[in-house]
C-alpha positions in Angstrom: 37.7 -49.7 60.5 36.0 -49.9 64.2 36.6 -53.2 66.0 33.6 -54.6 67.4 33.5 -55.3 71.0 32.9 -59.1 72.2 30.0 -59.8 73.5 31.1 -60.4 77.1 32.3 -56.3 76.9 29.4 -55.4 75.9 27.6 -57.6 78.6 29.8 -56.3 81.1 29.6 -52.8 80.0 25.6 -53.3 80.2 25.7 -54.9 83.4 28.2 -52.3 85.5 25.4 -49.4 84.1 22.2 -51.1 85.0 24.0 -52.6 88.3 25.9 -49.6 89.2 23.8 -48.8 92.3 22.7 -52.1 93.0 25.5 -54.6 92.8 26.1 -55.8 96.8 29.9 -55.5 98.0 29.8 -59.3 97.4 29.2 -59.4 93.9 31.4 -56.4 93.5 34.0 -58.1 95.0 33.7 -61.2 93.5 34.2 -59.3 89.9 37.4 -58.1 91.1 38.9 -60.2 93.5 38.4 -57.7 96.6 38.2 -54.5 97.8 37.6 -52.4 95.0 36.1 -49.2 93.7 32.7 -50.4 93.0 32.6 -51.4 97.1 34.3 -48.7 98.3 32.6 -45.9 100.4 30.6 -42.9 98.3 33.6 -40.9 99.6 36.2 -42.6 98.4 36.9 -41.4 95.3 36.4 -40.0 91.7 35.9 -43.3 91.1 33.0 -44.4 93.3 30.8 -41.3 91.7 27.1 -42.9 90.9 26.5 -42.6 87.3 23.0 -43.4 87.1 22.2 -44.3 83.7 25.4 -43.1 82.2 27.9 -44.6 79.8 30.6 -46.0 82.5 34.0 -44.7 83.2 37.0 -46.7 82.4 37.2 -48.2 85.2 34.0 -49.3 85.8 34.1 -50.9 81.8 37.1 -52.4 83.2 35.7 -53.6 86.8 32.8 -54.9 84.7 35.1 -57.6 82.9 35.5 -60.6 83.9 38.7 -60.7 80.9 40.5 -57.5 83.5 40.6 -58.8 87.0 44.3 -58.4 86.7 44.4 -55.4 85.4 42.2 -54.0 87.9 43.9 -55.7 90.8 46.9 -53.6 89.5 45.3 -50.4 88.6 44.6 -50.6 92.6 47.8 -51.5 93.8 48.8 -48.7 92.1 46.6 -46.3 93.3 45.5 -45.3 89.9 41.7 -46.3 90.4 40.4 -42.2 90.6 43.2 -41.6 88.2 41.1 -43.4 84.9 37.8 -42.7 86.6 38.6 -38.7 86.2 36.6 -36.7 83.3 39.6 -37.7 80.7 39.7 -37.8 77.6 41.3 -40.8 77.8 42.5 -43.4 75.7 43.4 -47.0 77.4 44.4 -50.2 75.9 43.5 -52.7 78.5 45.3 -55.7 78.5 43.4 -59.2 79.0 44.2 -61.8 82.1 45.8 -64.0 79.0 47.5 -61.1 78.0 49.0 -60.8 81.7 49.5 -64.4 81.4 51.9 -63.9 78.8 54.8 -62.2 80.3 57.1 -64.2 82.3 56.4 -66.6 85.4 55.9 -64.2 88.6 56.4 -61.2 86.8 53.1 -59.4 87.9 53.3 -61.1 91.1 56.6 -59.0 91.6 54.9 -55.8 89.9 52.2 -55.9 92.6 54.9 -56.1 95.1 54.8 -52.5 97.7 58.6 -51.9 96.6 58.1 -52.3 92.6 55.4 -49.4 92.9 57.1 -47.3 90.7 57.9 -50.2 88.0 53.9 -51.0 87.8 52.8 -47.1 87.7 55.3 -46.3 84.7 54.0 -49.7 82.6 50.5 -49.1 83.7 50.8 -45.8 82.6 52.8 -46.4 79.4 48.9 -47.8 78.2 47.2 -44.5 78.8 47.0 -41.6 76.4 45.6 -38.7 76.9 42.8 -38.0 74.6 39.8 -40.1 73.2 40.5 -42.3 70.2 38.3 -44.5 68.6 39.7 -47.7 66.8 39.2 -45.2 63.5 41.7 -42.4 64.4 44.4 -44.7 64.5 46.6 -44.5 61.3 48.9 -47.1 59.8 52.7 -46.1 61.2 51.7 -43.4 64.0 53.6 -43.1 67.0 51.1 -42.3 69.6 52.5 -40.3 72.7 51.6 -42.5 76.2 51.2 -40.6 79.5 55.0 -42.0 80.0 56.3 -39.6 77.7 57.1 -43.3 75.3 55.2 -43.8 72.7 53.9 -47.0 70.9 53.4 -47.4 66.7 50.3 -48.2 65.7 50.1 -50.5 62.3 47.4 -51.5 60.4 47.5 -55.5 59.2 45.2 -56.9 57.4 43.9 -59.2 60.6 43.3 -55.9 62.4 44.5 -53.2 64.0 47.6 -53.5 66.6 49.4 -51.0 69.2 53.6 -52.5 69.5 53.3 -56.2 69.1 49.4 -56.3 70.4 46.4 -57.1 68.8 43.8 -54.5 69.2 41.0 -57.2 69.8 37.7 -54.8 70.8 37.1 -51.3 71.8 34.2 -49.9 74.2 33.3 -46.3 74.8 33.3 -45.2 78.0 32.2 -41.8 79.3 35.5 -40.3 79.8 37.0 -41.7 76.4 37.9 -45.2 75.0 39.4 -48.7 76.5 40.6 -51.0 73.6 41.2 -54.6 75.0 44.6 -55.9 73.3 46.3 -59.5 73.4 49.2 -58.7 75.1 51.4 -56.2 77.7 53.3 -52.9 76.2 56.2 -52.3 78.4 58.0 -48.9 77.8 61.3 -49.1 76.5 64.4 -49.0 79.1 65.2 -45.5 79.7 
């Protein structure tokens, strides 16, 4: 079963191809909150590569969304921008603001902090896998491997699909593999 993307992904998605060249640093900015990759100069990065007509990256799905300002914000912080906007295949479950807005008071506030670097690279990572996987690959009970060497279970309900304890609420191709937008944080077991 494929989960449909809202419309305001698909929106997005539409809007980062077709604006891609054209958006001015404001409006960039004003999509994520700053200084971002879509602003940055040509030479910045992997991710500020002009993709013309193209399916977007994963980043540029996610800079697109006005749902993942805080994600972005922290892919930045932790200088994993040209990371997700590399040729892949990967798989990323993107969590929404309201997902962010879930975990305790401050806690991202801390996690953007210079000194918790570390903290917000492992659970930023523990949302990546390597490979692309449509919503249909997933199977009922599978333990899929994350870039942090954890892994999450991915169970089958009858309200939908889900990755730990969130809800797999839409999936988007991108052109270097698969973001699937989920309800809430997954944060890597203690080690």
């Amino acid at each position: 079963m494929r989960t449909s993307s809202p419309r305001f992904l698909i929106t997005a998605a539409l809007l980062v191809v077709t604006a891609c060249g054209g958006a001015s640093s404001d409006q960039a900015a004003a999509n994520t909150g700053g200084d971002d990759a879509a602003s940055a100069p040509a030479s910045a990065g992997q991710a500020n590569v002009d993709e013309g007509n193209s399916i977007p990256n994963i980043v540029k799905v996610a800079v697109g969304s006005a749902d993942h300002t805080t994600l972005v914000a922290a892919l930045k912080a932790a200088n994993l921008v040209d990371v997700l906007a590399n040729p892949g295949p990967f798989t990323v479950f993107a969590p929404t603001n309201a997902a962010f807005d879930k975990l305790p008071a401050g806690t991202v506030d801390d996690l953007l902090k210079p000194e918790n670097l570390s903290k917000l690279k492992e659970i930023l990572q523990h949302h990546v896998t390597t490979s692309a996987l449509d919503a249909e690959s997933f199977t009922d009970g599978q333990e899929l491997g994350m870039v942090t060497a954890g892994s999450e279970k991915m169970t089958r309900k009858p309200d939908g699909l889900y990755i730990g304890a969130a809800k797999v609420v839409a999936s988007v191709r991108a052109s270097n593999g698969w973001v699937h937008v989920i309800d809430g944080v997954l944060v890597p077991a203690a080690k």
